[in-house]
Steps between C-alpha positions, in 0.01 A plus 500: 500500500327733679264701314335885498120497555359553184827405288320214320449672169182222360305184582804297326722649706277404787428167381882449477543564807228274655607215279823488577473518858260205513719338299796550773219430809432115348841437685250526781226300384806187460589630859200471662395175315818362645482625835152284574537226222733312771200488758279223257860303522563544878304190623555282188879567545516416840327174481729405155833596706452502845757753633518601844326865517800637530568403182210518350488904603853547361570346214125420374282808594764808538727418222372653283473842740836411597633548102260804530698659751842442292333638193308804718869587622721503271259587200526835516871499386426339126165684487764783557767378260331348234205654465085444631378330147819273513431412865107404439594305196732239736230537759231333226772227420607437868079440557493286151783257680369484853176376431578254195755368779290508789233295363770206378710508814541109606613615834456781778837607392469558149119631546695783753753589292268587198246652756843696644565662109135588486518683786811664342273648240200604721797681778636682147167618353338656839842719457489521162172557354327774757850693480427445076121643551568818724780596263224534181247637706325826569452637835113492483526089378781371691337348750281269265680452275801352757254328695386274218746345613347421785199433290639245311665329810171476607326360190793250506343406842186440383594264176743298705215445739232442210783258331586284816104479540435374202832285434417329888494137385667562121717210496453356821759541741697691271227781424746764703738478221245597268425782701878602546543451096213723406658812573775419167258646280434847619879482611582425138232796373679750713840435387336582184323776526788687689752491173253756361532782761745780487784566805419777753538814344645647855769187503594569187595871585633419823668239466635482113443865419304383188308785453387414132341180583358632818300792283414214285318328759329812616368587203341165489393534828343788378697798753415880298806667630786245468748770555390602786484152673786399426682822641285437820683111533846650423419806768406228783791298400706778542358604830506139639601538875748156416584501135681122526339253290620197698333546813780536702331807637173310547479485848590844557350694783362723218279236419399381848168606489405320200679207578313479822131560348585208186646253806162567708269462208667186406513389856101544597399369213652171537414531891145536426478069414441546172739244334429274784109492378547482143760189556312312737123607409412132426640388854376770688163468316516122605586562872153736472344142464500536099534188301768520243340595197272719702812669611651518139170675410492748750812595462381616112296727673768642688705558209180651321412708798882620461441587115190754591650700765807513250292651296359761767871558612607567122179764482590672834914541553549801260119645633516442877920417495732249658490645869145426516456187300785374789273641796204302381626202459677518804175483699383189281771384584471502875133413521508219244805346635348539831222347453643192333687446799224490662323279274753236503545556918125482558393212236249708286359390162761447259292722279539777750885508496479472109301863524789628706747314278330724184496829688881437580593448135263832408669673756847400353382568150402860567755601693862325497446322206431799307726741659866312539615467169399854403626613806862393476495573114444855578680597830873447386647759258598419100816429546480199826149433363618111416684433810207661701273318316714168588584578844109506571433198322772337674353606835182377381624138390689454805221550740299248262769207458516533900101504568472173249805323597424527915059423433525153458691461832199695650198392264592117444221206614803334665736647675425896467527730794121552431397169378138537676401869464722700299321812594816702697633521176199718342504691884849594382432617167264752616781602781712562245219722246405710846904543457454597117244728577646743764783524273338613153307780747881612656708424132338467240516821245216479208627515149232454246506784237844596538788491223821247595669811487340668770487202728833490472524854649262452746646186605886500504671749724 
């Protein structure tokens, strides 16, 4: 729910609120754990199975984004329905499944299908938890306290890579299942941990009209003039430009502006080659001339490099805001993806496309990794906020299934389009972030500091 500056009445109130929205942001820490877990299993799998890359892009290394994309597009309407605790809840138990499954899957078959329901859960939370954080958040914390999210996807990076390190060779051929089964325990934690936090105070109101348990939960949350908050929800409710719950007036031209700024976000970020480098940083790191372990290694330090300018992005999106944190990282982008193209096209040290690698992910982990799930979370008004938050998601998941499914016709040894020099593909990443750049200068409006409420006005015509 979105919060007056000021309105949190103590340091319990405060320390409510912090602890419950880390709680809801360790979907992401499952999420990103998930997302790069599958790159210490890419070469074991294909040597244990021996699908054609078609195959092995499909049904082995974008399943799981491909059950993202189901769960990123239609979670909005139980996150909606049922309510945001609810929804996390399944999303902890549909992670619990997935990787207990995954890691006992006799067959590619099987091991899809259980990689499919995971990535279910992940396409739920990213609609379900930011949309959970913005609506208990103030103004002045929103954008931190959404984006550790983020955060957590990102630590999830770095522990999948730490774990497949140091589970390379645990069990012999077999290790990758040890590094797919791993992630059962925190999955199992989570599920946990979420039973204990209270339902959004704004769904409540809007959607159930529970006003009693809502000032419960604000009182906990620590909010001095309950009264007055919750006649500010039932005011913007009121005022709603499209007061039908369902969505059937989603897509309104109302809402074109917004819809267009959540589909771009979603779009670049994907665009920028991000997925593509955390799911194939062992093979690219190979192709650099990196032996296999070496390449396992480095690709801890990507994930760690990640983690730190997390860290700098969490510090800086409510000081210098999400317009800016976008512009910077749109020029990392370009030079670093650049100059790995060049790298790989001109034969340099492997170590010198690793330091181009690094100032990619920094790039990504100042700017769109710390601005797109804060962005969308705040853009779309209270009572679309769900749907908004799933339509972006959606957009994002798409673009990501596509970009893993297509690289190994394009990266593969054997038979890929760029077999010898895959550096045209880097070229077009930073094609595509020139692209990203010229249009958060034209579009993009800034929104740090700003109530939900007043976005909304600013925002929908």
């Amino acid at each position: 729910m979105q919060l007056s500056n000021g309105s949190l009445s103590a340091a319990r109130g405060g320390q409510n609120l912090l602890g419950i929205s880390i709680i809801a942001a360790l979907a992401g820490f499952i999420f990103g754990f998930d997302t790069v877990v599958i790159s210490g299993a890419n070469l074991p799998i294909k040597e244990l199975w021996h699908t054609s890359p078609w195959f092995h892009g499909f049904f082995i290394m974008s399943m799981a984004l491909w059950g993202t994309v189901i769960g990123a597009i239609f979670g909005g309407i139980p996150t909606e329905k049922y309510g945001r605790k609810k929804i996390l809840l399944w999303v902890g138990i549909f992670f619990s499944l997935s990787s207990i499954g995954s890691a006992f899957a006799p067959d590619p078959y099987s091991f899809s299908f259980f990689r499919f329901i995971g990535g279910v859960g992940i396409g739920i939370s990213s609609v379900a938890a930011p949309t959970y954080i913005s609506e208990i958040s103030t103004p002045a914390t929103r954008g931190r306290l959404v984006a550790m999210y983020q955060f957590n996807i990102v630590f999830g990076i770095l522990i999948a890579y730490l774990s497949n390190y140091f589970l390379k060779g645990v069990g012999g051929a077999n290790d990758w299942r040890w590094m797919l089964g791993v992630m059962a325990l925190p999955s199992l934690l989570y599920t946990l941990l979420v039973i204990g936090i209270p339902e959004s105070p704004r769904w409540l109101i809007a959607k159930k009209r529970n006003e009693a348990a809502a000032r419960s939960i604000l009182q906990k949350l620590g909010v001095m003039n309950i009264d007055d908050e919750v006649k500010t929800i039932l005011s913007a409710l009121e005022t709603a430009p499209d007061k039908k719950q369902n969505g059937a007036g989603f897509f309104s031209s109302k809402y074109k502006r917004i819809i267009w700024l959540a589909f771009f976000v979603a779009f670049f970020n994907q665009w920028s080659g991000i997925n593509f480098i955390l799911y194939y940083a062992p093979e690219i790191l190979e192709r650099a001339g990196l032996a296999a372990r070496d390449s396992l290694k480095n690709s801890i330090a990507l994930g760690g490099t990640n983690l730190i300018f997390t860290f700098a992005g969490l510090y800086l999106i409510d000081r210098l805001g999400r317009k800016t944190l976008l512009l910077i990282g749109s020029v990392g982008y370009i030079v670093s993806l650049a100059m790995v193209a060049w790298s790989f096209y001109s034969g340099a040290p492997a170590g010198f496309l690793l330091l181009f690698l690094l100032l990619f992910i920094a790039s990504h982990a100042v700017g769109q990794g710390a601005v797109i799930w804060v962005f969308i979370s705040e853009i779309f008004p209270n009572n679309i906020r769900a749907l908004g938050q799933s339509f972006g998601a959606s957009i994002h998941w798409v673009f990501a299934a596509i970009i893993t499914l297509i690289t190994p016709v394009f990266l593969d040894a054997d038979n890929g389009i760029f077999k010898d020099n895959p550096w045209p593909i880097f070229a077009f990443f930073a094609f595509m972030m020139f692209l990203q750049l010229l249009w958060v200068l034209i579009k993009v409006p800034e929104t740090k500091g700003v109530s939900l409420e007043e976005l909304e006005k600013r925002l929908v015509r």
